[in-house]
VOPAGU-2260 file (C-alpha; in pm, 1 decimal, decimal comma):
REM VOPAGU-2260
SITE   aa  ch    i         X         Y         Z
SITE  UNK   A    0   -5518,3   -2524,2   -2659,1
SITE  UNK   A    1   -5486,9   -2769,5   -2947,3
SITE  UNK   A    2   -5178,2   -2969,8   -2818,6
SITE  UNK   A    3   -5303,1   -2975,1   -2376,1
SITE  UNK   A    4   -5146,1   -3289,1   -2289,0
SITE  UNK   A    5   -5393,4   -3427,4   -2048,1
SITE  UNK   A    6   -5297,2   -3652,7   -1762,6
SITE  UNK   A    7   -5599,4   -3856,5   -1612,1
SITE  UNK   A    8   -5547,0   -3912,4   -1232,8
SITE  UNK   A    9   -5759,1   -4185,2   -1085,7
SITE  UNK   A   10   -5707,8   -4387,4    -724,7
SITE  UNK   A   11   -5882,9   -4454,3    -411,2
SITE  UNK   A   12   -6106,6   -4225,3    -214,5
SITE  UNK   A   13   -5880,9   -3994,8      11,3
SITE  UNK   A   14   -5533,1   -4175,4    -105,1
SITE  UNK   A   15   -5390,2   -3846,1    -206,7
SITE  UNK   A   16   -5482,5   -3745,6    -567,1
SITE  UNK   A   17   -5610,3   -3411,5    -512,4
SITE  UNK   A   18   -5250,4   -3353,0    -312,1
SITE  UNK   A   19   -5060,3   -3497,4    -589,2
SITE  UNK   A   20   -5260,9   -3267,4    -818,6
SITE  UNK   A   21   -5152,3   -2971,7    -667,8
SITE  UNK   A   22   -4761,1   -3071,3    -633,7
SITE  UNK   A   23   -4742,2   -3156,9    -981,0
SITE  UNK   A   24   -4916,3   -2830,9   -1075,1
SITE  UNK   A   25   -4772,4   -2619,7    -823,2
SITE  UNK   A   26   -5034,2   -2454,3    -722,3
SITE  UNK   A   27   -5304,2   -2515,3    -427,6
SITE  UNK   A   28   -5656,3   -2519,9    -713,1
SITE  UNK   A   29   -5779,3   -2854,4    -554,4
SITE  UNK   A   30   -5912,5   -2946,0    -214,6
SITE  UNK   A   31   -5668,5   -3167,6       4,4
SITE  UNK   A   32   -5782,8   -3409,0     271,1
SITE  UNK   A   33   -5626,8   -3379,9     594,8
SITE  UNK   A   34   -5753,7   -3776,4     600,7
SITE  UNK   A   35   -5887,9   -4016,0     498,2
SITE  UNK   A   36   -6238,4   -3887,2     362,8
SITE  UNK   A   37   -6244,2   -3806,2      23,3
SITE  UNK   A   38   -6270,8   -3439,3     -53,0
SITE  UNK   A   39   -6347,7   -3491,1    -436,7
SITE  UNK   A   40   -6650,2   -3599,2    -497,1
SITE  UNK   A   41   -6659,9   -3405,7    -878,3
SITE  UNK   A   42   -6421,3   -3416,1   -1137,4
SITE  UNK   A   43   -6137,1   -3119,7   -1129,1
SITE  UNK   A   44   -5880,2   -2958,3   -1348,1
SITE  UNK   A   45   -5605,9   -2751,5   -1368,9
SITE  UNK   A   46   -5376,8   -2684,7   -1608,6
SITE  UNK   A   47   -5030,7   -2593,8   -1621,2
SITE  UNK   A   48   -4676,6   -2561,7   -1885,8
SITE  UNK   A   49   -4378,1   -2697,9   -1831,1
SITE  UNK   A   50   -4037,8   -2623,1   -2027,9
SITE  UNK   A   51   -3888,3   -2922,7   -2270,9
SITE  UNK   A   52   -3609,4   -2837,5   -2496,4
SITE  UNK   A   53   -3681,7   -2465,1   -2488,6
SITE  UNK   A   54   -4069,7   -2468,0   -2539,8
SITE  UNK   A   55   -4308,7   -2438,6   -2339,8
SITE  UNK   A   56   -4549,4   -2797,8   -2318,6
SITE  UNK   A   57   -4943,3   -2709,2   -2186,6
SITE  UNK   A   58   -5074,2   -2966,7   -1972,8
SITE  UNK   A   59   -5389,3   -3004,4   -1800,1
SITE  UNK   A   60   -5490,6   -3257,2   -1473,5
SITE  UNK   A   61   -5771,9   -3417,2   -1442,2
SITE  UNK   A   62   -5873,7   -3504,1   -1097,1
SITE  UNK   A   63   -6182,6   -3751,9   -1114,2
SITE  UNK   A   64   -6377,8   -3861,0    -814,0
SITE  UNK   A   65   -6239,6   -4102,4    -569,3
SITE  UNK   A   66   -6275,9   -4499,8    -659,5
SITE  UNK   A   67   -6447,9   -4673,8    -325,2
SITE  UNK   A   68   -6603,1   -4336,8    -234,3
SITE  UNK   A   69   -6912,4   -4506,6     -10,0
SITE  UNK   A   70   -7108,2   -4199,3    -138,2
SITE  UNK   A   71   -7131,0   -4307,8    -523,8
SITE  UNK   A   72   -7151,2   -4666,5    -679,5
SITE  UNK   A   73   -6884,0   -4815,0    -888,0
SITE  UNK   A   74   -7125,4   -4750,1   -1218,4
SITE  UNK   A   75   -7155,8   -4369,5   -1103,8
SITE  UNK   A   76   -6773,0   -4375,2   -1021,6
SITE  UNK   A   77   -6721,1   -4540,5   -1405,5
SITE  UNK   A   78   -6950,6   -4346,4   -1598,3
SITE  UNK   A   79   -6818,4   -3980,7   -1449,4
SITE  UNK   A   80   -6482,1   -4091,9   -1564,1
SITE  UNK   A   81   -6603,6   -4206,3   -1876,9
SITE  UNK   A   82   -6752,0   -3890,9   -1943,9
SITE  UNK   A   83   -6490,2   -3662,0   -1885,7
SITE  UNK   A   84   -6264,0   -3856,9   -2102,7
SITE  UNK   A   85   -6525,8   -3836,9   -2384,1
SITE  UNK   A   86   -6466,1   -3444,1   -2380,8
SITE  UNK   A   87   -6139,6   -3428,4   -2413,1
SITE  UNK   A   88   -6004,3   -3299,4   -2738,1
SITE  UNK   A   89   -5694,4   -3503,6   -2827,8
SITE  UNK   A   90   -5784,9   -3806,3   -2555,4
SITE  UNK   A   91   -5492,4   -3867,1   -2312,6
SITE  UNK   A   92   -5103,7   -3855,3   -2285,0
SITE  UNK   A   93   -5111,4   -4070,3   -1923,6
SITE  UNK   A   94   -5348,0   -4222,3   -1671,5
SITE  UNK   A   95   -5174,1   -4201,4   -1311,7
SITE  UNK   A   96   -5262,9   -4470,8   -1085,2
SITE  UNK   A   97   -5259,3   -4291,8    -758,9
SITE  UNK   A   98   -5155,7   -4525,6    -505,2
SITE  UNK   A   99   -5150,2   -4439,9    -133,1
SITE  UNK   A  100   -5090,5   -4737,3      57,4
SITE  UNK   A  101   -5225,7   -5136,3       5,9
SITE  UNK   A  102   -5417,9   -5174,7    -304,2
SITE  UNK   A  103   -5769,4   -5315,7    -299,1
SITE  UNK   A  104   -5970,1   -5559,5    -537,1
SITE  UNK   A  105   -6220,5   -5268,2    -570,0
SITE  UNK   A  106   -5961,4   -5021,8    -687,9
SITE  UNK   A  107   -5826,9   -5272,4    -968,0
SITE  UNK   A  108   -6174,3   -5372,1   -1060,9
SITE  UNK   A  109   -6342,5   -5008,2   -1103,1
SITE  UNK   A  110   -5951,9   -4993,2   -1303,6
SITE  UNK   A  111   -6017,1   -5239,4   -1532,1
SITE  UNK   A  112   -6380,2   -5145,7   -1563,8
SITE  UNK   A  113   -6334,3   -4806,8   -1754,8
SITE  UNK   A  114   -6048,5   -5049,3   -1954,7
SITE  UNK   A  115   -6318,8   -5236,9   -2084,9
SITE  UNK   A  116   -6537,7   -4948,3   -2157,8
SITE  UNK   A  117   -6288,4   -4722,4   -2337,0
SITE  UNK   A  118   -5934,3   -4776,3   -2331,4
SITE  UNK   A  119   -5791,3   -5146,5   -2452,4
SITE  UNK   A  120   -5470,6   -5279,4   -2383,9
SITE  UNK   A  121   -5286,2   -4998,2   -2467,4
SITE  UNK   A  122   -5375,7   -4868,7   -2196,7
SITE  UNK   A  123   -5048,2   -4989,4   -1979,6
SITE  UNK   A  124   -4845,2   -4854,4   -2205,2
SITE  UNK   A  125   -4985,6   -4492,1   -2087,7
SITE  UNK   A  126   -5022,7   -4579,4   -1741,2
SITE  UNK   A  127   -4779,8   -4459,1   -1471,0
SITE  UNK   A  128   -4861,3   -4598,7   -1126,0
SITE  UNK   A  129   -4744,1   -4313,9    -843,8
SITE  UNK   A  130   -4686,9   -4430,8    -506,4
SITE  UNK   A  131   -4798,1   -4091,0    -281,0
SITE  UNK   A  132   -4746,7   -4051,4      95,8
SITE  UNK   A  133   -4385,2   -4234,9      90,3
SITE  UNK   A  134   -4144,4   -4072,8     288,7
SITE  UNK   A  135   -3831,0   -4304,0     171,3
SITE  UNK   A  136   -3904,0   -4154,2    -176,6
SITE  UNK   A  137   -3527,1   -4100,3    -237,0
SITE  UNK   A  138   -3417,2   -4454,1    -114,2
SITE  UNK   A  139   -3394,7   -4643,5    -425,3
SITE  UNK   A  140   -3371,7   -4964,5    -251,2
SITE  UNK   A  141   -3667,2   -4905,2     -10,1
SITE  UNK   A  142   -3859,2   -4807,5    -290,3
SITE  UNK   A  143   -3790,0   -5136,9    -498,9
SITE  UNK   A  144   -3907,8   -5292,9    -193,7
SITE  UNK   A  145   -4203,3   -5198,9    -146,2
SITE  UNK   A  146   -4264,7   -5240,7    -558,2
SITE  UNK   A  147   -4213,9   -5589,5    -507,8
SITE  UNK   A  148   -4467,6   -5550,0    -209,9
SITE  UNK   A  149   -4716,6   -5431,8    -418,2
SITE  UNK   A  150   -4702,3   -5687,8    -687,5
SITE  UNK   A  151   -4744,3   -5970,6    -448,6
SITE  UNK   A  152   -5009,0   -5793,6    -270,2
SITE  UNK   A  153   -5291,2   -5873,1    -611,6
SITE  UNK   A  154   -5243,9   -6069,4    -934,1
SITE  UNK   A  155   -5395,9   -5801,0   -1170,0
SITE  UNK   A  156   -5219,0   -5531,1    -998,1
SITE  UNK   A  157   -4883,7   -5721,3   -1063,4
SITE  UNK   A  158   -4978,2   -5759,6   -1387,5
SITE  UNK   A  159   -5003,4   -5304,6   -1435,6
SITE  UNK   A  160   -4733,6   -5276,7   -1279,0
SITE  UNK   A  161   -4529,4   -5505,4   -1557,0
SITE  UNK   A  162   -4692,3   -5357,7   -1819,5
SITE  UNK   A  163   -4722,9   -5014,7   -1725,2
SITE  UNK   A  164   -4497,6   -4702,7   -1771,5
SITE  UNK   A  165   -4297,3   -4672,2   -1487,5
SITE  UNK   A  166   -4417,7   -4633,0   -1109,0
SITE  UNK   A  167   -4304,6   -4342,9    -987,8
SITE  UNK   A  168   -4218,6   -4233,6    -575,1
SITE  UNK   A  169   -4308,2   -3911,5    -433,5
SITE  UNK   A  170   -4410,9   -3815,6     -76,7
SITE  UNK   A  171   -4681,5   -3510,0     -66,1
SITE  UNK   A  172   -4699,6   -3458,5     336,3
SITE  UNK   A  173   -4964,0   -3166,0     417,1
SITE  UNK   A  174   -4903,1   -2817,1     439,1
SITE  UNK   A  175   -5241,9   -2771,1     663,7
SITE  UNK   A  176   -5308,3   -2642,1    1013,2
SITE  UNK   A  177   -5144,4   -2828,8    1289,3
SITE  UNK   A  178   -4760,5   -2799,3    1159,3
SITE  UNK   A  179   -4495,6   -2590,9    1324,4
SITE  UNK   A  180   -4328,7   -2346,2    1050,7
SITE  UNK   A  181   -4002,8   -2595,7    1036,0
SITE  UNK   A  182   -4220,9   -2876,2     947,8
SITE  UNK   A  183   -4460,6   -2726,2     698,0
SITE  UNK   A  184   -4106,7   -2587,6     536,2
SITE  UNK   A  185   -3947,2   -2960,1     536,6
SITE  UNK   A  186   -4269,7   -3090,3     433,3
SITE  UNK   A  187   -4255,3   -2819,7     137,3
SITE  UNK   A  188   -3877,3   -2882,6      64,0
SITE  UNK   A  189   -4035,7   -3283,0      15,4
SITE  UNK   A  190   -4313,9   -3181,7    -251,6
SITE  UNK   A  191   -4043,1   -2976,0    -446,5
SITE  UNK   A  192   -3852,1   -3308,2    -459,4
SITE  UNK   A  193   -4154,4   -3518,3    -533,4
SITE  UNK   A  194   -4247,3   -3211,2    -799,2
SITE  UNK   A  195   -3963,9   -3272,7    -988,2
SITE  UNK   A  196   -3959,7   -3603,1   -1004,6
SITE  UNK   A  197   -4295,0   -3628,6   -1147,0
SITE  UNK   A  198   -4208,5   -3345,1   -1423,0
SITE  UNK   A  199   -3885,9   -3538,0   -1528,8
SITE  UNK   A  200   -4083,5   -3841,8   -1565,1
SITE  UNK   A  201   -4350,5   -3643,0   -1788,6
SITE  UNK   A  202   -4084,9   -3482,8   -1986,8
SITE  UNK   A  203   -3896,4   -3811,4   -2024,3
SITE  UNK   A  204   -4178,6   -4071,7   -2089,5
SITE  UNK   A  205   -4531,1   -3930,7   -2133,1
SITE  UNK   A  206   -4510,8   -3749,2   -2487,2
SITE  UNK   A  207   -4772,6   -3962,4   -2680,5
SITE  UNK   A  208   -5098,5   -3944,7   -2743,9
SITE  UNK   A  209   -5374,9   -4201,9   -2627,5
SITE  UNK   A  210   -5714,5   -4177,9   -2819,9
SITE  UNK   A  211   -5846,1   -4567,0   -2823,5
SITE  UNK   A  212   -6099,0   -4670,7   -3047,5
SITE  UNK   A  213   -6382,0   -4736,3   -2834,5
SITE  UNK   A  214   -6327,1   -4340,7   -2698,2
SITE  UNK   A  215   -6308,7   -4249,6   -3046,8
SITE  UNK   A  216   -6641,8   -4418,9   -3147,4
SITE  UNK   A  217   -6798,1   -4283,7   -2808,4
SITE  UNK   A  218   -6696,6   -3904,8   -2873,6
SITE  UNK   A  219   -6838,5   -3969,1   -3266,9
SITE  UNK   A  220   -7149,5   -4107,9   -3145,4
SITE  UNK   A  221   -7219,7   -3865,9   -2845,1
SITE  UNK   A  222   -7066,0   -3571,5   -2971,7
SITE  UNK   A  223   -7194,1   -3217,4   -2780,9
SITE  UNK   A  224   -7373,5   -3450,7   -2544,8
SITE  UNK   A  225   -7644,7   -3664,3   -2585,1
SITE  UNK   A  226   -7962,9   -3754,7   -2333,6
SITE  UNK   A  227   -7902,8   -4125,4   -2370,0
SITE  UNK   A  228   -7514,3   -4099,4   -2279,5
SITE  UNK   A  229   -7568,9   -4251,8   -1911,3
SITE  UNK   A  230   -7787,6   -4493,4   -2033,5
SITE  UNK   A  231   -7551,3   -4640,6   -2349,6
SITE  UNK   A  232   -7254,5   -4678,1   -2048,8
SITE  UNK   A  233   -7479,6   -4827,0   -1805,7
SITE  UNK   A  234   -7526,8   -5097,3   -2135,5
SITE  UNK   A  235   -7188,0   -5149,0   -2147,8
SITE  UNK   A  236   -7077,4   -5218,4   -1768,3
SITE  UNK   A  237   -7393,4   -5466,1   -1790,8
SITE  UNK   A  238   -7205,0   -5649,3   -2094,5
SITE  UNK   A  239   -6891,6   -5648,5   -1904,1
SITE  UNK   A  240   -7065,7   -5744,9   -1575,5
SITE  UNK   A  241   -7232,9   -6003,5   -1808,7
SITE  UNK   A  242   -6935,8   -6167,5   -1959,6
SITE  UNK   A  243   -6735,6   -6158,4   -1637,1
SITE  UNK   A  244   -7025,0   -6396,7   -1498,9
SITE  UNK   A  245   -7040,7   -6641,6   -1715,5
SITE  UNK   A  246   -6619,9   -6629,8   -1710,7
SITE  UNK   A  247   -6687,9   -6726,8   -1343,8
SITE  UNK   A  248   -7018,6   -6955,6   -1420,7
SITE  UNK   A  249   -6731,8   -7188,8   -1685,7
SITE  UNK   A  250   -6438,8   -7167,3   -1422,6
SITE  UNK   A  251   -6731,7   -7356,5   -1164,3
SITE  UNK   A  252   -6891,6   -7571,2   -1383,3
SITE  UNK   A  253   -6485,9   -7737,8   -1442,2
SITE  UNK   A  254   -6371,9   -7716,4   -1151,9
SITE  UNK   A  255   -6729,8   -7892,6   -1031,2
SITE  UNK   A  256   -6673,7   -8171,6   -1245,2
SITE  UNK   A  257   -6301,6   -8262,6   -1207,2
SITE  UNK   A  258   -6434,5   -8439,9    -849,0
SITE  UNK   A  259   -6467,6   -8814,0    -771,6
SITE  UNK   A  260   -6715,4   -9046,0    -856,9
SITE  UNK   A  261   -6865,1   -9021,2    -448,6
SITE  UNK   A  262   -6846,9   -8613,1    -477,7
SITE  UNK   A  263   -7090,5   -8616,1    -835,8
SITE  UNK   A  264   -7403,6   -8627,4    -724,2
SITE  UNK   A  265   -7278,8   -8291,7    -492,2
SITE  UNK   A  266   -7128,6   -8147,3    -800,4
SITE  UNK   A  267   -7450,3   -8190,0   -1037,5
SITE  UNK   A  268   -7646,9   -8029,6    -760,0
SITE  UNK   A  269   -7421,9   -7686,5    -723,2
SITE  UNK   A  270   -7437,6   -7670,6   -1117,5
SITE  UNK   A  271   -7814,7   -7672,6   -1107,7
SITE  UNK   A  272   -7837,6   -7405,4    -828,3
SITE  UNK   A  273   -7604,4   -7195,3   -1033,9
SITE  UNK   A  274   -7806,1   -7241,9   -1372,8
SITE  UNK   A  275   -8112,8   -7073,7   -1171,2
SITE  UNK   A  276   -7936,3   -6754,9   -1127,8
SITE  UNK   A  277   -7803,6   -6718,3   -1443,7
């Protein structure tokens, strides 16, 4: 399968990526949360075809592990993304930003973590940000509302969203215990909808191929699998964490000494306490 389009799913912890998996599949191959406890916990996959222009197009989904999950850290969350990405063959035709509801700092920072270690700002352009678990889905008004919601809920977040590749509304109710047979065949009917929409969008928009440099250099340099893998990432995400504190460490240090001749003496104190820890 020379030509698998893959599509790289990541979003919060129990926000509905393993559901979206299997509407956009059609089938039922991953574990769905009736809540808000993550059931993936490991990365999954499933692929699937889809008809464009009288062919048939292979795709495959990759379902990683939930970002906030309290049971892994954010370097454990990175570096099992990172490492499924370095094994795939032709890299990626679209990250999907699962979103579920409000969108944390932790979500957009674990985001612009694996950025940093092997995607660049390309990135946006092969990002689609899906809005799950909306039951307006098909009000076009409601849905630009709660865009603009989203954008003024976090600066970096606004900033995907501009950038990005469209952001796409589906609802994905459950078809678990608990329903009556009218609402598990509504809540069906809904997922059809939601199915369609997401293959249209695929069909439409999500035809290129994403194979950034830094993934190219990682698959060269690690390629069948290496011992040392875990331990060159957990290099990198100490750079980043590195840079990103002395980013912070300048922003203090000006802000520290654009004060007033009686707040100085204050000012030259918090700049010492900060040079200890650095």
């Amino acid at each position: 399968m020379t030509n698998i389009k893959n599509i790289l799913l990541i979003g919060r912890a129990g926000g509905g990526k393993s559901t979206l998996s299997n509407v956009l599949s059609g089938t039922s191959g991953f574990r769905e949360s009736a809540s808000l406890i993550p059931e993936t916990r490991e990365i999954q996959t499933k692929k699937f075809e889809l008809e464009i222009d009288d062919r048939k197009e292979r795709y495959q989904i990759i379902d990683t592990v939930g970002l906030g999950d309290p049971n892994l850290t954010e370097r454990e969350i990175a570096i099992k993304i990172v490492e499924v990405c370095r094994e795939l063959e032709n890299g990626l035709t679209q990250v999907m930003f699962v979103v579920g509801g409000r969108i944390t700092q932790e979500e957009i920072k674990i985001f612009n973590t694996i950025k940093k270690t092997i995607f660049d700002k390309e990135v946006f352009r092969h990002t689609t940000v899906v809005r799950t678990n909306f039951p307006s889905f098909r009000d076009k008004d409601m849905c630009n509302k709660d865009r603009d919601k989203l954008k003024k809920e976090n600066r970096k977040f606004n900033k995907l969203i501009d950038s990005c590749n469209g952001v796409v509304y589906v609802d994905n109710p459950s078809l678990g215990l608990g329903y009556s047979e009218e609402e598990i065949k509504l809540n069906m009917k809904r997922r059809e909808e939601s199915r369609d929409i997401l293959r249209e969008h695929l069909t439409k928009n999500c035809q290129s191929f994403y194979n950034p440099p830094n993934l190219k250099s990682i698959k060269e340099r690690f390629n069948g699998g290496s011992a040392d893998f875990e331990e060159y990432i957990e290099k990198e995400l100490e750079k980043i964490e590195r840079k990103k504190e002395k980013s912070n460490f300048a922003g203090k240090v000006k802000q520290l000494v654009n004060v007033t001749k009686k707040e100085f003496f204050q000012a030259v104190v918090e700049i010492k306490d900060y040079c200890k820890v650095m």
